[in-house]
DRENGUMAR-895701 format. One line per 10 residues: number of its first residue (from 1); for each residue x, y, z of N, C-alpha, C, O. Coordinates in nm, 3 decimals, decimal comma. Atoms other than C-alpha are relative to their C-alpha. Example, Ala and Ser with C-alpha at 12.3 -4.5 7.8 and 13.67 -1.06 7.14 Angstrom:
% DRENGUMAR-895701
1> 0,089 -0,119 0,000 1,230 -0,450 0,780 0,090 0,120 0,000 0,194 0,118 0,066 ~ -0,082 -0,119 -0,006 1,367 -0,106 0,714 -0,077 0,109 0,073 -0,026 0,220 0,090
This chain:
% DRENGUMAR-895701
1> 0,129 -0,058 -0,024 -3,293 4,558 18,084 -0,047 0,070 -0,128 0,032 0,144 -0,185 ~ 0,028 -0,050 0,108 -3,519 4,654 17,788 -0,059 0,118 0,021 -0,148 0,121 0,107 ~ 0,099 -0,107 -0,022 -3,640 5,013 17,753 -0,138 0,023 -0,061 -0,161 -0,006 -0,178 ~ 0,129 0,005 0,075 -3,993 5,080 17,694 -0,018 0,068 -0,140 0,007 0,189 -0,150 ~ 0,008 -0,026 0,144 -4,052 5,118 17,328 -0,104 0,092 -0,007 -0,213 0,041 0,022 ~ 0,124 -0,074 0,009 -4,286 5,434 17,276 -0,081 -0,088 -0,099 -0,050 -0,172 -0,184 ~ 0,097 0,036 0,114 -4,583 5,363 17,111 -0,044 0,099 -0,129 -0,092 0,211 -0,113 ~ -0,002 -0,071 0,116 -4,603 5,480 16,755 -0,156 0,041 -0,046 -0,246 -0,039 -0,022 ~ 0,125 -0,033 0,034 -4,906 5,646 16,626 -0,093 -0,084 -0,102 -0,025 -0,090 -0,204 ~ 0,089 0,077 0,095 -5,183 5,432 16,412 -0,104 0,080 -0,040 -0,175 0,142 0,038
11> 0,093 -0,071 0,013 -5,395 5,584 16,190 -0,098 -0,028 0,080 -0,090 -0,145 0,117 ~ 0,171 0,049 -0,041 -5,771 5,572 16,361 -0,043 -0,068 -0,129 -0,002 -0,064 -0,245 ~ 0,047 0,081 0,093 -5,988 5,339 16,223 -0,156 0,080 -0,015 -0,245 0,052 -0,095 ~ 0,127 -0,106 0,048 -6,273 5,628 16,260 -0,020 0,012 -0,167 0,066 0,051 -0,247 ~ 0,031 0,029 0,162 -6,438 5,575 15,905 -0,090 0,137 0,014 -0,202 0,112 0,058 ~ 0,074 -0,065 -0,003 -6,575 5,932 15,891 -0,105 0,024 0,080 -0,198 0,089 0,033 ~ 0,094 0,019 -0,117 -6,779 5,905 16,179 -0,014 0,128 0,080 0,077 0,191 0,134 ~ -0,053 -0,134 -0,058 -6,932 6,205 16,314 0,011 0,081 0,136 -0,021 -0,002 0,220 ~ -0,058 -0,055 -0,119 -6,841 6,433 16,620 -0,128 0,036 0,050 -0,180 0,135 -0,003 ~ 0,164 -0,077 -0,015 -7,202 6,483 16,785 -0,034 0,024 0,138 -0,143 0,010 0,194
21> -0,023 -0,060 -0,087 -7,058 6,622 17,073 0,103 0,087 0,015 0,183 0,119 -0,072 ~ -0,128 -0,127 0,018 -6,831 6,887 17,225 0,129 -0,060 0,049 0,213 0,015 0,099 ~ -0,071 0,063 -0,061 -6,604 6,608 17,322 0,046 -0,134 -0,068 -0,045 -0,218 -0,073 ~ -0,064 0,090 0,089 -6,378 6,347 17,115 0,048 -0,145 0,094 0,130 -0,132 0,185 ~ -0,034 0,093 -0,119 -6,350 5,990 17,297 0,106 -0,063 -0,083 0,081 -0,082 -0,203 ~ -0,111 0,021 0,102 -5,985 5,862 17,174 0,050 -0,163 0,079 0,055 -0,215 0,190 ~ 0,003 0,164 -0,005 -5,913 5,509 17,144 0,096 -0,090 0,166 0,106 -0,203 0,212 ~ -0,099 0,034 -0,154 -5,681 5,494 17,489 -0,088 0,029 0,099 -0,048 0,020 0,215 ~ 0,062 -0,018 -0,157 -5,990 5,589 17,715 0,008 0,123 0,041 -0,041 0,159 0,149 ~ 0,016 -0,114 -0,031 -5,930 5,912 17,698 -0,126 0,092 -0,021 -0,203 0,034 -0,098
31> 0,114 -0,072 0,029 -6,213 6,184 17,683 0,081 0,183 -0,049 0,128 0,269 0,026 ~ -0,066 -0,164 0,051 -6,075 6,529 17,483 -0,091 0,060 -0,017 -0,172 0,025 -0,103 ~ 0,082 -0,048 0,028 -6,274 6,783 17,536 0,035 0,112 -0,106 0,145 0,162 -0,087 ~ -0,031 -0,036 0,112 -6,291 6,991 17,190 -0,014 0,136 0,034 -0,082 0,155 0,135 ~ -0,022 -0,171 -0,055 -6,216 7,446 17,199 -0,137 0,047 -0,136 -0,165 0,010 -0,250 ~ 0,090 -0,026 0,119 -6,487 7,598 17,026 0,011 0,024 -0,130 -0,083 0,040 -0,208 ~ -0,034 -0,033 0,160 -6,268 7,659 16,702 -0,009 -0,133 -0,050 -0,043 -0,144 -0,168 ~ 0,019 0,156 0,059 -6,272 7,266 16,657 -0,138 -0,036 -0,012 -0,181 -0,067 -0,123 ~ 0,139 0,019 0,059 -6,631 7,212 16,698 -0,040 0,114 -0,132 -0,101 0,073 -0,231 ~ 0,032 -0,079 0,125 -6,670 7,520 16,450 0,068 -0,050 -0,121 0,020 -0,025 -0,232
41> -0,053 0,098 0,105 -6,479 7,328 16,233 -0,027 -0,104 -0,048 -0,021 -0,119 -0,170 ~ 0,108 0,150 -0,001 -6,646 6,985 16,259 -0,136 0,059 -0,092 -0,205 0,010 -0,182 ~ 0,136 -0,029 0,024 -6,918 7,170 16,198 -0,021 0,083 -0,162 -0,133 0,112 -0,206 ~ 0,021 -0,039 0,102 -6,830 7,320 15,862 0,097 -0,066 -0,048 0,199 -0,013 -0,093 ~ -0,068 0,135 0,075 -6,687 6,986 15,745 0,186 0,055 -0,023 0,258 0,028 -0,119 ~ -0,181 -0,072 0,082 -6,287 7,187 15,755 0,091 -0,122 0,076 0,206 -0,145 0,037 ~ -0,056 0,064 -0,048 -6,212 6,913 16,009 -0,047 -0,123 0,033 -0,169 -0,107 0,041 ~ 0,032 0,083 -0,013 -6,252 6,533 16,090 0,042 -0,063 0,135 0,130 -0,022 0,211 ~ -0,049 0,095 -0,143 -6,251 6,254 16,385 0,163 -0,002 0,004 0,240 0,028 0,095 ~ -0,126 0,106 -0,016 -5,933 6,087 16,239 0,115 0,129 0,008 0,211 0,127 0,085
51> -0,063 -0,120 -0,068 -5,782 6,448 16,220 0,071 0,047 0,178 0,179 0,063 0,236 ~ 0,004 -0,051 -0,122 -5,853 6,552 16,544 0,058 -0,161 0,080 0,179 -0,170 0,062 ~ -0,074 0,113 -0,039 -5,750 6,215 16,704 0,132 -0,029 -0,040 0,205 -0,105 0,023 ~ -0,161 0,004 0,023 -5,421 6,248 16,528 0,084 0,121 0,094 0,193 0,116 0,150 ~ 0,016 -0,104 -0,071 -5,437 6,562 16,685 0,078 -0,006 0,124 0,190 0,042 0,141 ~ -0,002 0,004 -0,129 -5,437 6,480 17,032 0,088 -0,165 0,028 0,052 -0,243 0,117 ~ -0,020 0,188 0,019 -5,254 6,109 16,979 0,144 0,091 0,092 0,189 0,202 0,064 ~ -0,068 -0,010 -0,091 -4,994 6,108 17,285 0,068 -0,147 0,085 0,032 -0,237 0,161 ~ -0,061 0,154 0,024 -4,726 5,862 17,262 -0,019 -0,058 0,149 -0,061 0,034 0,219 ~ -0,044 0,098 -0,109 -4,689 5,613 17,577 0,110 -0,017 0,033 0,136 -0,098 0,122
């Protein structure tokens, strides 16, 4: 019997693309909603998509 192989993290392919909500949609279908220190961050360029999607990346 084979055990399930986690799934390893991939960078995002988010090319700078920007956050123009209070809520990050992550490539598994998920919906993350962002704490107001992350949008304040987005918002004074200290943080990015592919960041924050590494962020929240939650193996399988």
């Amino acid at each position: 019997m084979n055990a399930p192989q986690a799934r390893e993290y991939q960078e995002s392919k988010i090319e700078d693309e920007p956050i123009l909500g209070p809520v990050l949609a992550l490539p598994d279908g998920r919906i993350q909603p962002l704490t107001w220190m992350e949008r304040l961050m987005v918002r004074l360029h200290l943080t990015n998509a592919k960041t924050l999607e590494a962020r929240y990346f939650r193996p399988a």
